[in-house]
C-alpha positions in Angstrom: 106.5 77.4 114.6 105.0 74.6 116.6 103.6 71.9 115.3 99.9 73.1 115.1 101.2 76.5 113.1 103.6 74.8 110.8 102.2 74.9 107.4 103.4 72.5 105.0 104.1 74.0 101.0 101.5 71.9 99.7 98.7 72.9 102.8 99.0 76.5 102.5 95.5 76.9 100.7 94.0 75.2 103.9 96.0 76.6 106.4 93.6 78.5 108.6 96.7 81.1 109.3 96.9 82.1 105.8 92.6 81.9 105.3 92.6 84.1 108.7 95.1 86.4 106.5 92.7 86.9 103.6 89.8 87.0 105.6 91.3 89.6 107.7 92.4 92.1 104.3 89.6 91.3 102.3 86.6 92.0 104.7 86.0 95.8 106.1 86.9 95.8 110.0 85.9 98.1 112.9 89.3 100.1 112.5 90.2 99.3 108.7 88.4 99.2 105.1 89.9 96.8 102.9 92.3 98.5 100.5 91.7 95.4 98.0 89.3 96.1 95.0 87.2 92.8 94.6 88.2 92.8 91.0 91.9 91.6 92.1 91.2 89.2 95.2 91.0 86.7 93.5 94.3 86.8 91.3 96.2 88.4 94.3 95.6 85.7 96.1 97.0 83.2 93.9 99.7 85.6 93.6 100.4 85.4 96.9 100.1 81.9 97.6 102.5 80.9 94.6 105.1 83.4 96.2 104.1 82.3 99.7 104.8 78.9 99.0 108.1 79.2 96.6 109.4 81.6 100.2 108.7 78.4 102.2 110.2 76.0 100.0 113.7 77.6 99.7 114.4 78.3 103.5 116.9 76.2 104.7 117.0 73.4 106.6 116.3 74.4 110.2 115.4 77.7 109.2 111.4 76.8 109.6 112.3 76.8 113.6 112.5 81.0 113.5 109.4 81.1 111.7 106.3 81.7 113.9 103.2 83.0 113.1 104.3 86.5 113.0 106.6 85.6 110.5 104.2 84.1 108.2 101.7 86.6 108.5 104.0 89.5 107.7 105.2 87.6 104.5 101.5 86.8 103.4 100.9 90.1 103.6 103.9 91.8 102.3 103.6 89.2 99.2 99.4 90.5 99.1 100.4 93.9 98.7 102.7 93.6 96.4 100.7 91.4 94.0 97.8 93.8 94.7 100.2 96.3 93.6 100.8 95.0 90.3 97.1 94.0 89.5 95.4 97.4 90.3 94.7 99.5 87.3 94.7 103.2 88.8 96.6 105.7 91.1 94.0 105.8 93.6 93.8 102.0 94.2 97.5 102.5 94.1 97.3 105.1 97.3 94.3 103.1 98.7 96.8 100.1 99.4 99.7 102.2 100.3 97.5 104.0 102.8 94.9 102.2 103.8 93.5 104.0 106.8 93.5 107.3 105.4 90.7 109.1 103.2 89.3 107.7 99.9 87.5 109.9 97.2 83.9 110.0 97.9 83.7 109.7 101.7 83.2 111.7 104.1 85.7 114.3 106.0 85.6 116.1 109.2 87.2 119.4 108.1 86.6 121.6 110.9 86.4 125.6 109.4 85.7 128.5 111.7 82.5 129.5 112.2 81.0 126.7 109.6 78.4 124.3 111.0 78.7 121.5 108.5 82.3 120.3 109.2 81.8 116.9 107.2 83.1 117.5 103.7 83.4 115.4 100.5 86.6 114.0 99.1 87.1 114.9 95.5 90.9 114.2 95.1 93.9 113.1 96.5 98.0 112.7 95.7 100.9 112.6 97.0 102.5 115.8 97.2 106.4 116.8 97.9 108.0 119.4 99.6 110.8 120.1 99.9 112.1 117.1 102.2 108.6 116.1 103.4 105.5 114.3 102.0 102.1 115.0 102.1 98.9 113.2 101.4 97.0 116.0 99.7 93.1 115.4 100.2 90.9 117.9 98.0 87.6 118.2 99.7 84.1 119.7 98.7 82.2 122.0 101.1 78.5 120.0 101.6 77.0 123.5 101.3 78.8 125.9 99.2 80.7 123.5 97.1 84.0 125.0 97.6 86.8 123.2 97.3 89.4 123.0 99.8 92.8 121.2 100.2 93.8 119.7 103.5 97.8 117.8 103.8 98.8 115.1 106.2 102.5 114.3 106.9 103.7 111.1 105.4 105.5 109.2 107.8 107.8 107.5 104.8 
């Protein structure tokens, strides 16, 4: 890192690298929500700052040279999900941070059926479903109209 980007252990609250970080995952964005209930932020963050730093204390000597920015901000934010992981109470919050940009219960989907005019339907469910080797992300959706449910899958990429 240069010398503006280094971040010493004991700056890392002040750091605006890391503040850009949780700015960045916490706020909603043009193309993603935040996956972070508010009712973890604040523990996840200390969380991740107590992992951050105990990560930049134990690299070696020299080894602070190959970390540039991209490095840090790929730790933070492996270290913010993984805390977030642990401090969430339900599946969905669970699927919300695994899968950020896809579909949360209770908003609105484009489901496009023939011959029906009102293609924006209501998520009601969703899960993870197997098979065989693939993975889906199984959506249940409410017609606005009739009130029928419908399921709709997305491939998983992992």
């Amino acid at each position: 890192m240069s010398e503006m980007t280094k971040i010493a252990p004991d700056d890392i609250e002040s750091s605006p690298l890391v503040e850009m970080a949780f700015e960045f995952w916490y706020k909603d964005n043009d193309h993603i929500r935040s996956p972070f209930p508010k009712y973890i932020r604040n523990d996840a963050r200390k969380q991740t700052l107590k992992k951050f730093k105990a990560w930049l204390t134990s690299l070696e000597v020299g080894a602070e040279k190959e970390v540039d920015e991209t490095v840090v901000s790929e730790k933070l934010e492996e270290y913010l999900f993984e805390s977030a992981m642990a401090l969430v109470l339900t599946e969905d919050e669970k699927l919300t941070l695994l899968y950020p940009n896809l579909p949360r219960v209770n908003e609105q989907l484009n489901v496009k059926d023939e011959g029906d005019d009102q293609p924006l339907h209501t998520v009601k469910d969703r899960s993870i479903v197997t098979e065989g080797d693939e993975r889906f992300f199984r959506v249940l959706v409410t017609h606005p109209v009739s009130g029928e449910d419908k399921e709709v899958k997305f491939p998983l990429p992992y």
